[in-house]
C-alpha positions in Angstrom: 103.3 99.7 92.4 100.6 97.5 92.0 96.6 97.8 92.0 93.4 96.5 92.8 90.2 96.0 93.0 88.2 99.1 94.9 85.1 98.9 96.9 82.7 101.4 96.0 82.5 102.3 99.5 86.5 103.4 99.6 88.0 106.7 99.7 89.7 107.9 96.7 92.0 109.9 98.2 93.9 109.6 101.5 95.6 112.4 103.7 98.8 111.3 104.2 102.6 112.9 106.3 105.1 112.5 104.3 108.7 112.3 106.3 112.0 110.8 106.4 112.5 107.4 106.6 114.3 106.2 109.9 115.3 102.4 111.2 112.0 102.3 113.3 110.2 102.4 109.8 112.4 99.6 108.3 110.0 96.8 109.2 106.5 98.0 107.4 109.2 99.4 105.1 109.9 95.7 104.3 106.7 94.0 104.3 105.3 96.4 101.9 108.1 95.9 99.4 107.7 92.1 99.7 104.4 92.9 99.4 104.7 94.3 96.2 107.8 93.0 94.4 108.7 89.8 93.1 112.4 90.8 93.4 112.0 92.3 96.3 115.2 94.5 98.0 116.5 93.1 101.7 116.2 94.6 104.5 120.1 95.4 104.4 119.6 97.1 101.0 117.1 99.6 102.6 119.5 100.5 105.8 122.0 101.1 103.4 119.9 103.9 102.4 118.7 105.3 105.4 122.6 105.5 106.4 123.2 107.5 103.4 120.7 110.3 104.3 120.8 113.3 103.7 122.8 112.3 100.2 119.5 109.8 99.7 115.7 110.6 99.8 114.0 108.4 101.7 110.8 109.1 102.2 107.4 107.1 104.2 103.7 107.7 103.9 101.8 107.7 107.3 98.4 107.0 107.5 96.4 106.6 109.9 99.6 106.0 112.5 100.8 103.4 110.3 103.7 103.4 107.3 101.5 102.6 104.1 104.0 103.5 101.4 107.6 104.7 100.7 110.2 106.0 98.0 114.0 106.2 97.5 115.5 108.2 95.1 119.0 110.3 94.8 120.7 112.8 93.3 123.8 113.5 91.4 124.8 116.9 90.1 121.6 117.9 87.9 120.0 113.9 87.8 117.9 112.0 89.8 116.7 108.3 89.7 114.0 107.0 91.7 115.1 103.7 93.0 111.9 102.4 94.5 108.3 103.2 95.5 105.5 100.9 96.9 102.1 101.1 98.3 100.4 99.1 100.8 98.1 96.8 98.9 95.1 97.2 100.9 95.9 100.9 100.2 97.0 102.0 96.5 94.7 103.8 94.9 94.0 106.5 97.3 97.0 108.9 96.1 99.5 108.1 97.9 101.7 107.0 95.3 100.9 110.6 93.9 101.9 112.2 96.9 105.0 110.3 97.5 106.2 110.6 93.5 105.5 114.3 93.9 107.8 114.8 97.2 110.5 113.3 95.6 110.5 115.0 92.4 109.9 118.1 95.1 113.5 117.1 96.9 115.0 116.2 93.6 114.3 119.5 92.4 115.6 121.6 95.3 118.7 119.7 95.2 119.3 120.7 91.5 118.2 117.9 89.7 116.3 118.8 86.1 115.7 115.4 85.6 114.5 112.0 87.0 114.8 108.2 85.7 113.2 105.5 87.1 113.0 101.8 85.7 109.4 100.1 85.7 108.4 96.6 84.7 106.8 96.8 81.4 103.5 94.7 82.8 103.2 97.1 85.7 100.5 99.1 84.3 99.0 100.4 87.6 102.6 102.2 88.1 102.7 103.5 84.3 99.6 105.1 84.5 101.2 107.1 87.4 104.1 108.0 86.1 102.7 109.2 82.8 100.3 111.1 84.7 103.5 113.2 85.9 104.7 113.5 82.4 107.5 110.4 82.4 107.6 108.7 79.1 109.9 105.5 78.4 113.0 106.2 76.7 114.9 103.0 77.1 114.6 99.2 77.8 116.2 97.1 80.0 116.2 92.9 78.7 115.3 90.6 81.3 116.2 93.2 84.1 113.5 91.6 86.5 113.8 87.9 87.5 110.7 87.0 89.0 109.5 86.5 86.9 111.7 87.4 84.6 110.4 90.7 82.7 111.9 93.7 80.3 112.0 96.7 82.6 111.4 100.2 80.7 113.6 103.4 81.8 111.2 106.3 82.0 112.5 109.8 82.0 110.7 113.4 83.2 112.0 116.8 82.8 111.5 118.8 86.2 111.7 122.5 86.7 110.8 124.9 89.4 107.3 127.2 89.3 106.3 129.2 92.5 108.2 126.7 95.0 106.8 123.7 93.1 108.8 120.7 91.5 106.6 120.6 88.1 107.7 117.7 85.3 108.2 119.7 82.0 107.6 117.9 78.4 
C-alpha cells in the first residue's frame, strides 16, 4: 500500500461496499496491484484465489461503481495471514485500506483465527502506519524477500479477539 500527495480539497474518508471478490472484478483487481507492486502477482495467481472461496477471503472495495481496492487473506485452524491488499493510487488515503484490513480481520475472526500475519516491505511506510494503527507489530524478517527492487520484507503479527460482534486486534 502505497501513498501520496493529497489535495486539500480531497475527502479524507470514502464510503465504501465491501464484498466478495468474483472473475468480473479480476481486471481492476489487476491493474491496481500492478499499480502498486513492484512484484506484482498475475492474473492467474488472483483466480486461483477466487476459485478457492469460501476457504479464501477475497474481498473488493467499491466506490463510486468502480473496484478501488482489494484484500486476500486465509485461514487455518486458529491463524490467518493476509496475503495481499492494495489501494487505488488516485485513492489511498481515504480509509479504505482501513476498511478493507478491518473486514478481513472481521472474517478471520469469525472463522476462528486469534491471530493474523502479514509480510510488508520494510520501506513501505504508508502500509506500516496502517497496520500499526491496528496493533500489528513486526516480529520477524524476511532477507531479500522482494525483488524489485529487491527489499527485506518484515512479518507483522496482531492478536485478534471478539467484543460485541467486532473483530478487535488485542496487544
Amino acid at each position: 500500500m502505497g501513498g501520496g500527495a493529497r489535495s486539500s480539497t480531497r475527502a479524507m474518508s470514502a464510503t465504501v461496499h465491501l464484498r466478495d471478490a468474483t472473475v468480473h472484478d479480476l481486471d481492476a483487481i489487476v491493474e491496481i496491484e500492478h499499480t502498486s507492486f513492484g512484484d506484482p502477482w498475475t492474473r492467474e495467481m488472483f483466480t486461483a484465489h477466487v476459485a478457492q472461496r469460501p476457504i479464501d477471503i477475497f474481498l473488493v472495495a467499491e466506490h463510486e461503481h468502480e473496484i478501488v481496492g482489494f484484500a486476500i487473506a486465509f485461514v487455518v485452524a486458529d491463524e490467518s495471514e493476509l496475503l495481499d491488499l492494495a489501494v487505488r493510487p488516485d485513492r489511498r488515503g481515504l480509509g479504505i485500506g482501513t476498511a478493507l484490513l478491518d473486514a478481513v480481520c472481521v472474517r478471520c475472526t469469525v472463522r476462528g483465527a486469534t491471530m493474523i500475519a502479514l509480510d510488508v516491505r520494510e520501506s513501505n511506510h504508508p502500509a506500516r502506519a496502517l497496520y500499526a494503527s491496528r496493533g500489528f507489530a513486526v516480529t520477524g524478517r524476511r532477507r531479500r524477500y522482494y525483488q524489485t527492487p529487491t527489499e527485506d520484507a518484515l512479518v507483522l503479527t496482531a492478536n485478534l479477539t471478539v467484543s460485541t460482534g467486532k473483530a478487535v486486534i488485542v496487544p
